[in-house]
N, C-alpha and C positions, 0 to 999 in steps of 0.2 A: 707225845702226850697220851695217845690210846696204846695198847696193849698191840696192837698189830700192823703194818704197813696194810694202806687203804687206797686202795684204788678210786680213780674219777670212775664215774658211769659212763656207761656208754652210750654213744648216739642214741637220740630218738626212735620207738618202735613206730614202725610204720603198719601198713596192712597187711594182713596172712598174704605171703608170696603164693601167687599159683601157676608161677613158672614149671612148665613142663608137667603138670597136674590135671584132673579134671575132677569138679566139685561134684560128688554123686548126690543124688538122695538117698542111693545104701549102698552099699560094699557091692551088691552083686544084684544082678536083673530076679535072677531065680535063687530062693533059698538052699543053700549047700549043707553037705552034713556036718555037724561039727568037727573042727580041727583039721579038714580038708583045705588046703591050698588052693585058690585058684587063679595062682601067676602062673600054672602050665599050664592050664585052660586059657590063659587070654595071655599067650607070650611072653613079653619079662614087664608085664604092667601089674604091679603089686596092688591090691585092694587093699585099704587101711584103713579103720575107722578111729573116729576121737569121738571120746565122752568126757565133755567139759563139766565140770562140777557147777559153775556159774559165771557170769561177766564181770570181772573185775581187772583193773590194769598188770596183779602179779601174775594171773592164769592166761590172760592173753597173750601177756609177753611171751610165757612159756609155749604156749601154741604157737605164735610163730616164729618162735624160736627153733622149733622140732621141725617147722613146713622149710625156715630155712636149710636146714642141714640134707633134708630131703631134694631138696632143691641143686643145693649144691654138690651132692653127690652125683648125681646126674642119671637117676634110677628113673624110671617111668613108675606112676602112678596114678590111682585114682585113691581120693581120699572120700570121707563121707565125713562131717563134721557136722557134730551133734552136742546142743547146750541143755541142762539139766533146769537150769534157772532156780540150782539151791536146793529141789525136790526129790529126796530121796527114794520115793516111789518112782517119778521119772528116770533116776540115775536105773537102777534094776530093770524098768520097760526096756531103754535105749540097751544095756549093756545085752539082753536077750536076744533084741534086735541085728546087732552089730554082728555078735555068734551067728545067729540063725542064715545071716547074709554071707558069709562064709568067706571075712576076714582076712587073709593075710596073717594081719598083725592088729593089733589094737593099742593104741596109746588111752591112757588114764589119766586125768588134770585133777591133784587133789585125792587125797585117801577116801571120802565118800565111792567115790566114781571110780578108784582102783576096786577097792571094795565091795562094787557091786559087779565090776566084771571079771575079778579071780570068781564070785559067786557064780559066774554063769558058764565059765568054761575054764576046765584045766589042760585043754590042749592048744590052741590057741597062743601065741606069744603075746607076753601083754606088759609095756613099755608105761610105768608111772612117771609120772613128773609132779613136782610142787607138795611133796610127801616129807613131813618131816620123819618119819621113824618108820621105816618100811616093817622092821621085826616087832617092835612095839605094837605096831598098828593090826598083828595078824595079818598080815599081808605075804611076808616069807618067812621061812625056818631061822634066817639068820640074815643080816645084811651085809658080809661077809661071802655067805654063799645059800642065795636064796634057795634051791632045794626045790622050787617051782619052775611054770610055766609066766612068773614077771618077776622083772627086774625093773631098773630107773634111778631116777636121780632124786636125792633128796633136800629139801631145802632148809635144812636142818639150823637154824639162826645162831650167830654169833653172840646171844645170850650176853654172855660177861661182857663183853665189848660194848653193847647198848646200855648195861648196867652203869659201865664206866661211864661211858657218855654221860648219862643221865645225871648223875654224880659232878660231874666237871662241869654242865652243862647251868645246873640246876643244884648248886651246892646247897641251898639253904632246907631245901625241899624233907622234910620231915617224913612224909607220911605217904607211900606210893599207890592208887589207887590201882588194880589189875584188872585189865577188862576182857573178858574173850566169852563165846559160845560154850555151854557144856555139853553141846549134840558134838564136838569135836575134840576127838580124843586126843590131838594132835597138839593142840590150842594146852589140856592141861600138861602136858610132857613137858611143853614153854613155860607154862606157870611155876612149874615147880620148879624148874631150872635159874628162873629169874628172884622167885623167893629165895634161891640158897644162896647167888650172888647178893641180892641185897641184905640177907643176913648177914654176909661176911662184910658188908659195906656200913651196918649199924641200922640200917634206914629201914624204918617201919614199913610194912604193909597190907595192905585189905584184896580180897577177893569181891568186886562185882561183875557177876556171870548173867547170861543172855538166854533163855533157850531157841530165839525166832530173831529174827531184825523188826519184828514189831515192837520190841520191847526196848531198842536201843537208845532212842531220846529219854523213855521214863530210869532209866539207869544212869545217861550219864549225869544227868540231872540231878539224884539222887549224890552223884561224889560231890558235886558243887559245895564248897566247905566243910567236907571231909576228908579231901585227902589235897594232895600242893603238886602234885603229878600224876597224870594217866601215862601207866604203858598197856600197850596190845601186841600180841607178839601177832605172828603169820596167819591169822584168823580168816578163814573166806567167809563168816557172817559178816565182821565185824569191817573187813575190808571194804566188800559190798554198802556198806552204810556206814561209809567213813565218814560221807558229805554227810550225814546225820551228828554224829561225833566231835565234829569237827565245829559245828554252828553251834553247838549246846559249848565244848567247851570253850571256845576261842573267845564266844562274849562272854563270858565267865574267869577272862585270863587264866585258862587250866593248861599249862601245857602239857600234847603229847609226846611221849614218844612210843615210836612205832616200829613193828615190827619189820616196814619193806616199803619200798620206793615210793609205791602207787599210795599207798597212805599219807603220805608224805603231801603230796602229791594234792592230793585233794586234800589240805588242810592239816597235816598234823604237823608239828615240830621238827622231828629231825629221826634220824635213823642213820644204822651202819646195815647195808641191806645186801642182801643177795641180789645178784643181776637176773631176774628172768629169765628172760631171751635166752643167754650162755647155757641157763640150768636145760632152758628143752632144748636149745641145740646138741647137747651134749648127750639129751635125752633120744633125739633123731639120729646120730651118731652113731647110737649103739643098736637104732631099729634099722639101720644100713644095715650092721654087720651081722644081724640076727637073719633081713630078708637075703643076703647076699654073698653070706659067707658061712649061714649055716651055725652060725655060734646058738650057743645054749643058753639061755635067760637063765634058767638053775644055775647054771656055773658063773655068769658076772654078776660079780660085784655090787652092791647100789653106789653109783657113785656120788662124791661130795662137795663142795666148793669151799675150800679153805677160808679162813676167815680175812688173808690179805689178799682175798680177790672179792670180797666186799666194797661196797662203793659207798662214801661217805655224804650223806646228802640232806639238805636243808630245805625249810622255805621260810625265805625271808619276809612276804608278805603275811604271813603268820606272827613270826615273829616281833613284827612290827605294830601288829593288833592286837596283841597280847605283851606287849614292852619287854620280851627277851632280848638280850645282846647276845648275837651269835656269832658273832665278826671272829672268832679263838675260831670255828668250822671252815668259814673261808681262808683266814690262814694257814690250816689244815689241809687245804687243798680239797675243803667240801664239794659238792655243788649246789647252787641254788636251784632248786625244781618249780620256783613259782615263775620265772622269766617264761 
């Protein structure tokens, strides 16, 4: 029925693994000079810091999804984990921070938080994840061959696939209402992508944009008979105050669909998602081979998750509150996220 073979989800994320780890409050006792190493100062225990962009269930995931791989490599480390809480001045504070403590490596959650620590050091290795467009974003030269000190994985959405959905899902549906943040560059790259599928699909649609999650309930509120579906693609405003979203539309029978799991998740309709976890693991994977084998972040790749290693996923208690039939998704081999 969909355009691509769909994968279940995987298991439940559990807690940041801190097997074989120790949770710093910074990278290093004494501030080191930029781009200095200091796994030959403290033996093969690699210092690593993370600047998370905010709390949400797809940025999480990804975090421990990278602590697992780290884990299961079986490298010594300390890490230092650090949350922005959505603040783009915090993101810049923490990523100066992380530099000055004298790094290792630094992983990035989110283009904000990449973005503000390609800003603070180009020597440094520096591991994004949850990035839809690494080259778009001014982030690398190319996502082919980033040309920098970072590289990562991106969570680039399966677009057409959700459009189809939405289409099968919600055939009578007229008029699509588009929600996402405009502080996030990443958020219109989705937009645009979803407006050429649903051109080619016939099916009208509107732009309403966010600049803050203060403004999320008077917006969705505002679609309430104007449009016959909300999508949101990978947005971390709009993720972050999905339980916002999700109360304004669901008593309002607006269904969504959503860009990723965690949406889902907490109240929206249904999605064809990227797996988290896999994206940072796969994110950790390659900060092994950078701390331990010497590889070049300029020379790899960004890598991607094809669009049949998507996971096809429901919530049925949604569906239920807003009188959709989704029973075609569980044939499909969806999963239901609200159990």
């Amino acid at each position: 029925m969909f355009n691509t073979p769909i994968t279940r989800r995987t298991a439940a994320i559990g807690a940041l693994s801190m097997a074989g780890a120790t949770l710093l409050a910074g990278c290093s006792d004494e501030p080191a000079a930029e781009g200095s190493s200091s796994a030959s100062a403290n033996g093969s225990t690699y210092k690593i810091g993370v600047l998370q962009l905010t709390e949400h269930t797809a940025l999480d995931a990804a975090n421990a999804g990278f602590v697992k791989a780290l884990d299961d490599s079986g490298i010594d480390y300390e890490i230092d984990q650090q949350n922005a809480q959505n603040d783009q001045s915090a993101c810049q504070t923490i990523a100066s921070k992380l530099v000055n403590d004298g790094c290792d490596l630094i992983l990035a959650i989110a283009t904000p938080a990449a973005q503000a620590v390609a800003g603070a050091t180009s020597d440094i290795p520096i591991i994004g994840t949850a990035i839809t467009d690494f080259a778009e974003s001014g982030l690398v030269d190319d996502n082919d061959a980033p040309g920098v000190n970072l590289t990562g994985t991106s969570d680039m959405n399966p677009v057409a696939d959700q459009m189809d959905l939405l289409q099968q899902l919600l055939p009578d549906a007229k008029t699509v209402g588009l929600l996402f943040c405009t502080a996030e560059a990443n958020s219109e790259i989705q937009i645009q992508m979803a407006e050429e599928e649903l051109d080619k699909l016939g099916i009208a649609h509107e732009r309403f944009t966010v600049s803050s999650s203060n403004e999320i309930q008077q917006v969705v509120e505002s679609m309430v008979g104007q449009v016959d579906v909300i999508y949101t693609p990978t947005d971390n405003t709009i993720a972050a105050g999905m339980t916002t979203v999700a109360m304004v539309a669901n008593e309002n029978k607006l269904p969504t669909i959503c860009g990723e799991v965690g949406m889902v998740e907490n109240g929206g309709l249904a999605s064809i998602s990227i797996n988290y976890e896999e994206l940072g693991y796969r994110a950790g994977e390659m900060a092994v081979e950078i701390l331990t084998e010497g590889a070049d972040p300029a020379e790899m790749p960004v890598g991607t998750m094809g669009s049949d290693e998507c996971d096809l996923v429901y919530n049925q208690e949604t569906a239920d509150e807003i009188g959709v039939d989704v029973s075609m998704l569980a044939d499909e081999g969806g999963t239901d996220v609200s159990a």
